[in-house]
C-alpha positions as a printed NumPy array, in Angstrom:
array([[181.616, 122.649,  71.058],
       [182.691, 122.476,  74.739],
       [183.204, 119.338,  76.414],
       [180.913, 119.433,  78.574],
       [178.108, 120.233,  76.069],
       [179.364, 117.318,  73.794],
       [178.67 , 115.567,  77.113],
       [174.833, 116.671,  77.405],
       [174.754, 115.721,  74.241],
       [175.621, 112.34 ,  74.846],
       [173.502, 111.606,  77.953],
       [170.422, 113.087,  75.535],
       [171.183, 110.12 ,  73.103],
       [171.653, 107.635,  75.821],
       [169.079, 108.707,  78.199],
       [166.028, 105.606,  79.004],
       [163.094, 106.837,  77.749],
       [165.072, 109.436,  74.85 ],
       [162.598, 108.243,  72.628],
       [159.162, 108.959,  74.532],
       [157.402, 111.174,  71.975],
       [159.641, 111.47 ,  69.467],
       [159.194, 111.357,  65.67 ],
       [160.497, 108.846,  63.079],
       [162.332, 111.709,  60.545],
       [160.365, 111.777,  56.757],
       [163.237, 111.556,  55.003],
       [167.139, 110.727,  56.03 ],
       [170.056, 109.814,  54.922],
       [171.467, 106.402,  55.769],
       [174.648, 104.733,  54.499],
       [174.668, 107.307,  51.662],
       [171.538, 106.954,  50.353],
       [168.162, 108.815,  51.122],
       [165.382, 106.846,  52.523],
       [162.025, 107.681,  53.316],
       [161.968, 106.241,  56.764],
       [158.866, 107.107,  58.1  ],
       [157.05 , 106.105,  54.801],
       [158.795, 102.538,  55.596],
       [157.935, 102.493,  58.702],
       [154.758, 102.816,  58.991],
       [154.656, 100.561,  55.903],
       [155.897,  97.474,  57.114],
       [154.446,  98.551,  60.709],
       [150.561,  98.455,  59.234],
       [151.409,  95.066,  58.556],
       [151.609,  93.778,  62.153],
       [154.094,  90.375,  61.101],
       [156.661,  90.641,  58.545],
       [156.303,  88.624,  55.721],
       [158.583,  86.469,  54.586],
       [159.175,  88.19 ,  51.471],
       [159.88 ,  91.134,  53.307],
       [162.02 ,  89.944,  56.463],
       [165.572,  90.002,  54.242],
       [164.511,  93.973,  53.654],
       [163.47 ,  95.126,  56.706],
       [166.719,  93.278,  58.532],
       [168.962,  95.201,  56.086],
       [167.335,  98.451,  56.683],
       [167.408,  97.292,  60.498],
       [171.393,  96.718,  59.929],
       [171.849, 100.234,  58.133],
       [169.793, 102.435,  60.657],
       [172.404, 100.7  ,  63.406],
       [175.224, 101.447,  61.604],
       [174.167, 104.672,  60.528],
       [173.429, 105.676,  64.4  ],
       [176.201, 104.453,  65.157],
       [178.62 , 106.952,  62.89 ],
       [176.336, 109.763,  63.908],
       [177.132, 109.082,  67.927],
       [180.706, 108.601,  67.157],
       [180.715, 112.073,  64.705],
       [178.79 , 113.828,  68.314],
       [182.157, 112.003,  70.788],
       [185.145, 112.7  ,  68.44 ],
       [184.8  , 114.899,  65.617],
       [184.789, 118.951,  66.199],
       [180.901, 119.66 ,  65.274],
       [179.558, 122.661,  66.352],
       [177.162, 122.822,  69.542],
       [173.688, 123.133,  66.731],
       [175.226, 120.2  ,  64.458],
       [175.566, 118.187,  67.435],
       [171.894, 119.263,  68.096],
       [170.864, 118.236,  64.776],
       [172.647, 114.913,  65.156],
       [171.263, 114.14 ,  68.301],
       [167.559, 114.27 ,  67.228],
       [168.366, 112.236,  63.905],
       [169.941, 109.433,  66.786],
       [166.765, 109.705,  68.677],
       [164.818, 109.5  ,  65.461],
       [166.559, 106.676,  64.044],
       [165.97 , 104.869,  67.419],
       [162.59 , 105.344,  67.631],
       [162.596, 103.738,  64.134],
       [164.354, 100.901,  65.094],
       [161.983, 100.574,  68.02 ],
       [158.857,  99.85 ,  66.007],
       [160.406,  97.901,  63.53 ],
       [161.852,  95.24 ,  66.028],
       [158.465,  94.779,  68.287],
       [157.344,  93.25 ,  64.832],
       [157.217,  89.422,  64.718],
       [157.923,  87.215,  61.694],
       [155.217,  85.872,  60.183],
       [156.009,  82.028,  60.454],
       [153.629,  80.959,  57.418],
       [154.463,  77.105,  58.335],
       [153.047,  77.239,  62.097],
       [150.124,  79.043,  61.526],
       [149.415,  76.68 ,  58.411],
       [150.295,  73.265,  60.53 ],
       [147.861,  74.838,  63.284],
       [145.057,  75.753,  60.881],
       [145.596,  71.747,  59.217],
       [144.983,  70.626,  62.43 ],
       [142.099,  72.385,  63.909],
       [140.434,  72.161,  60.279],
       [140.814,  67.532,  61.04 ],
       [139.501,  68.121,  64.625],
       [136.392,  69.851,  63.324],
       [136.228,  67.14 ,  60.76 ],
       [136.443,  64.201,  63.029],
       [134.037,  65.61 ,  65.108],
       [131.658,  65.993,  62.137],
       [132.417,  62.513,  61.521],
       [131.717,  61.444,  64.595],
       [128.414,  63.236,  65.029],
       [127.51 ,  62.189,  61.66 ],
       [127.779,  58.442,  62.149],
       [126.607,  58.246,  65.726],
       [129.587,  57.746,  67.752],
       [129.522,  60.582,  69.97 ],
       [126.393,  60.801,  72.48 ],
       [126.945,  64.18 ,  74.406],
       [123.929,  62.778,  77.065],
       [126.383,  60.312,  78.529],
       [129.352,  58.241,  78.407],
       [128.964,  55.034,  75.704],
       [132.554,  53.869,  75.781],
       [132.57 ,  50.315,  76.251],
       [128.775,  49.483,  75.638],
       [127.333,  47.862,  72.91 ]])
């Protein structure tokens, strides 16, 4: 490949916006091992929060997708690929971003918080039952202080 194709190449990869329309691939191979990325994706992506069961996974596969973009960029800047390899690696970068993309606008699903909140709201609408119930709350006007 010429240098200053390796060098389109590169701006390609590192261009804003490289991943407008593209796909995540079916199937690659990251770290050695094949993975069905879209399938994953769009798993864990139907799910809106990550559970907690499934945070551990997702930050691995997170931390192997970097690493795995990473060795494709640097095979692109200093290994002899042809100009089609570099092609090929190029899109499977932009792929793998676009991966990585939807899988880090998911949240955690804090399980705690959203169990403290619904503990609380469920004791406000029970003290105001309570209060209703036994007669201490007139909404026609104020009785504070009155006997």
């Amino acid at each position: 490949m010429k240098e200053f194709e390796r060098k389109q190449l590169l701006e390609r990869v590192n261009r804003e916006g490289a991943t407008v329309g593209a796909d995540i691939p079916e199937r690659i191979t990251v770290q050695g091992e094949e993975v069905d990325l879209q399938r994953f994706v769009f798993e864990i992506k139907r799910r809106e929060t990550v559970p907690a069961g499934e945070r551990e996974r997702v930050d691995r596969a997170k931390k192997n997708l970097r690493r795995e973009r990473l060795q494709r960029l640097q095979r692109i800047e200093d290994d002899e690929v042809s100009y089609e390899e570099g092609k090929q690696l190029v899109e499977s970068i932009i792929g793998i971003d676009r991966a990585l993309n939807a899988l880090e606008q998911l949240g955690p699903a804090n399980l705690e918080r959203e169990a403290q909140a619904q503990e609380a709201a469920d004791r406000k609408r029970w003290m105001s039952f309570l209060k209703k119930a036994l007669g201490h709350e007139d909404t026609s006007h104020n009785t504070r202080g009155r006997l």
